[in-house]
N, C-alpha and C positions, 0 to 999 in steps of 0.2 A: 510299467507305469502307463495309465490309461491317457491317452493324447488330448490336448484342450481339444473345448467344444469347435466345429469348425475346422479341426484341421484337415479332412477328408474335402472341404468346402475351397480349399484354399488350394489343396491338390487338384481337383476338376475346374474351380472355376477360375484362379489367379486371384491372385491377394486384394487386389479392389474390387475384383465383385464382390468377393466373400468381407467386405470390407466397408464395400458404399455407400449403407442404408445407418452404418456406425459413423462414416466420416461425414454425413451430412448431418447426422442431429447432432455433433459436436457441433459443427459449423454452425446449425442454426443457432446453440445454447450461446455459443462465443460471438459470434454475432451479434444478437439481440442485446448481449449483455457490454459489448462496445459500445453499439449504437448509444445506450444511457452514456455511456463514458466519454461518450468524444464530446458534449456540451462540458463538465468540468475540468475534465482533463484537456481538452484543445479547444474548446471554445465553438466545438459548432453544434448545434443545439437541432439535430434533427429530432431528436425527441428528447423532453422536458418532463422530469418525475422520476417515478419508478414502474416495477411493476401490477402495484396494489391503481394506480391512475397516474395517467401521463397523458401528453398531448404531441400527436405527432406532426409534424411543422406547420406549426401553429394553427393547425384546422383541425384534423380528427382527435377524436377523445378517446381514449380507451380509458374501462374499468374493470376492473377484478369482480365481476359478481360478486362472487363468495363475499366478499368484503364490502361491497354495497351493502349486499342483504343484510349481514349482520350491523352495518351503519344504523338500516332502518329500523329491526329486532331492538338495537340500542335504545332507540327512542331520537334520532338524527334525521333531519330532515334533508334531500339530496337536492343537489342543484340541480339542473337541466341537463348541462353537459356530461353529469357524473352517470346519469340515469341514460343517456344514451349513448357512453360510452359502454356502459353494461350491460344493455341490450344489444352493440355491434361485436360486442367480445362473447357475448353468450351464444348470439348468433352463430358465429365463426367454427365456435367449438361443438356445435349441435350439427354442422354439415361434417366437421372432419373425425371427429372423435374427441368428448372431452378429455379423456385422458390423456390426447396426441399433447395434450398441458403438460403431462410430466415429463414425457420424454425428449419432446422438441423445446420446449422452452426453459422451464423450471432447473435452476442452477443444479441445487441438492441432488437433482438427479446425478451429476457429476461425482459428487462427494460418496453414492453411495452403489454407483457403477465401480468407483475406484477402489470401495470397499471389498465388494463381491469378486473385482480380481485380485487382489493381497489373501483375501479367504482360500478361492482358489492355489494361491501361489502358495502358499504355507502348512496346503492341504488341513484346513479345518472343518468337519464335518457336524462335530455337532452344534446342535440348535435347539432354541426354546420354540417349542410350536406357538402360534396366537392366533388366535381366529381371524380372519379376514371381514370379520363384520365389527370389530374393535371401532377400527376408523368411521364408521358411521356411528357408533357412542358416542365418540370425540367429540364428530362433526355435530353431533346432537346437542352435547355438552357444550361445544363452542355458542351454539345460539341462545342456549339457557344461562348464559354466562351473560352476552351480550344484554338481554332482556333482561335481567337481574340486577347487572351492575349500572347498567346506561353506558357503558365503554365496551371497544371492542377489544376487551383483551385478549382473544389469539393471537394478536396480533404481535404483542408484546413477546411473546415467545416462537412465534411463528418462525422456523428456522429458511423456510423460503425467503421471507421481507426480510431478515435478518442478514442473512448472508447477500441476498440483492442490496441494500442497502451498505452492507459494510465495506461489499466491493468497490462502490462508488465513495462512501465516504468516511472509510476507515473501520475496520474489522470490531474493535474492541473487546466488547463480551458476547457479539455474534461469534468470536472465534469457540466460545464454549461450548454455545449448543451444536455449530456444525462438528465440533468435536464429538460431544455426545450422540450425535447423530450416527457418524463416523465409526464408532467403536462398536454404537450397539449393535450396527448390521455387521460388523469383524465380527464379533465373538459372543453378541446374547443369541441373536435372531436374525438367520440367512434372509436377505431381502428385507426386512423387521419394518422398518421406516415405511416405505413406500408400499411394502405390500400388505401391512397390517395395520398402520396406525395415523397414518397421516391424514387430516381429514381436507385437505387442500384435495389432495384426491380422489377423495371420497366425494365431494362434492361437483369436480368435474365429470365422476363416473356418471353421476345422476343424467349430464348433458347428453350424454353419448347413448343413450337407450334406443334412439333410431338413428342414428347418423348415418348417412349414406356410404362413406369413406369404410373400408372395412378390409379385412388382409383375409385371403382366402388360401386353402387348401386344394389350390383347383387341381395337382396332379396327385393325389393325394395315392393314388393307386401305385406310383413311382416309390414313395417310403418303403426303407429297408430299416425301419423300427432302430436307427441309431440312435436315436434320444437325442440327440445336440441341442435340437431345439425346447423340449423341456429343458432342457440344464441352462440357458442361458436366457427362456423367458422370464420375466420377470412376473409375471402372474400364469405360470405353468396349467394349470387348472384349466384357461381359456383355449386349449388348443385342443385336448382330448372329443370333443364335442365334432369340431371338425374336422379333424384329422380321421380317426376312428369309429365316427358314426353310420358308416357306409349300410351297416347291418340293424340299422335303429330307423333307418331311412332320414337319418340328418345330412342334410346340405353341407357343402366344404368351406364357405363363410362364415369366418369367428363371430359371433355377431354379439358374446358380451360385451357388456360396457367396460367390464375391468379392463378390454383392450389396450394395450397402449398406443396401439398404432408405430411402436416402436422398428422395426423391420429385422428384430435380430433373430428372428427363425428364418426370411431370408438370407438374410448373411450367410446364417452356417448349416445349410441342409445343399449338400453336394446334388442331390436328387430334384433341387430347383422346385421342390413343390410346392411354397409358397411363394405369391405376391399380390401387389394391392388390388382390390378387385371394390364392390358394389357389392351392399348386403340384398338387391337385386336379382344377381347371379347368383342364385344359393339354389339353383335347380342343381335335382340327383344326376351323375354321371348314369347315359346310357349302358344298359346291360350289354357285355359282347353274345 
């Protein structure tokens, strides 16, 4: 039987190295998702809302771009505070990577990280392929919806606001779609959600096209081609480029945007050949 991804990670480097780049974006996702909690549930109101726009004690604004935009697309006119909290949040995410969205913050990521190890554990291999430009239809589809109807109906289905929302103030019929969510990356489509259809994502990819923030392949000469980290990134496709470009004369900094900024080829490459680096340092390794 072929050993989980990382476990050669976990022999070389001990279980929280191979470990720490997992146990802080839980932290951040359970964190953030407190912080909303501790105003209803204990009464102290460090931050007021959700994640679509909230206000953090009582002076900064944050807004969910995506969701401004499509405000505006609607036909909705924005207040002051809302338009500059989507300017500090879009900001944010165009230094660090906007996809560092899915993985450090966005619940669902949870629901469908959890998926992909019961996949694992059950040994399920097959999968519906989907193109990975689906999500930008969607995304496409979500603004032609907005524009059309005068409402932002992604939002009504949106299983991110759905499940943020339910957490804080009761699951309901959010329990269905995160169900559905749930199931369809078990058994339709390995990664399905997040890496092909989600336009929440899609949309923060767009931010991340120059972000500074960037995970590099800098020992990259060190790889002994164990795959771990294909099998446990979540957008696999973005590492070949750096990894294996040596011969193409590409740089060891991932520099797509489908990034996630995630750190699980950190985690589980024994051979330490990735970490976070500057899309900067994307200079070729000297010839010996």
């Amino acid at each position: 039987m072929k050993p989980m991804p990382g476990a050669d990670a976990v022999k070389e480097k001990g279980w929280w190295k191979s470990h720490q780049w997992l146990l802080l974006r839980r932290s951040s996702q359970i964190g953030i998702l407190l912080l909303f909690l501790a105003g209803p549930w204990a009464d102290i109101w460090v931050v007021k809302g959700n994640l679509n726009s909230s206000l953090t004690l009582d002076i900064l604004p944050l807004t969910d771009p995506y969701v401004a935009l499509q405000s505006l697309l609607a036909g909705q006119s924005l207040m002051a505070d809302v338009v500059i909290g989507a300017v500090v949040v879009a900001g944010f995410y165009i230094l660090i990577g906007g996809r560092s969205y899915c993985s450090w913050v966005c619940p669902v990521n949870i629901i469908t990280d959890l998926s992909e190890w019961l996949r694992r554990q059950l040994g399920l291999s097959s999968s519906v392929s989907l193109r990975s430009s689906l999500r930008y239809w969607l995304l496409a589809a979500t603004f032609i919806v907005a524009v059309a109807s005068g409402v932002i109906a992604w939002e009504l289905v949106n299983p991110v606001s759905m499940l943020h929302r339910g957490v804080i103030f009761g699951m309901g019929f959010a329990w269905t779609i995160v169900l559905a969510v749930f199931l369809f990356d078990l058994v339709v489509s390995r990664r399905g959600w997040c890496g092909h259809l989600c336009p929440v994502g899609a949309f923060y990819s767009l931010l991340a096209s120059y972000s500074p923030l960037r995970i590099s392949a800098s020992r990259r000469n060190a790889c002994n081609d164990c795959l771990d980290c294909f099998a446990v990134c979540p957008e696999p496709k973005v590492i070949s480029p750096a990894l294996k470009g040596v011969e193409k004369n590409i740089g060891p900094v991932i520099l797509s945007p489908q990034c996630t900024n995630c750190g699980r080829c950190i985690d589980v490459c024994s051979k330490k050949v990735f970490q976070f680096s500057s899309r900067f340092n994307n200079q070729m390794e000297a010839m010996p």
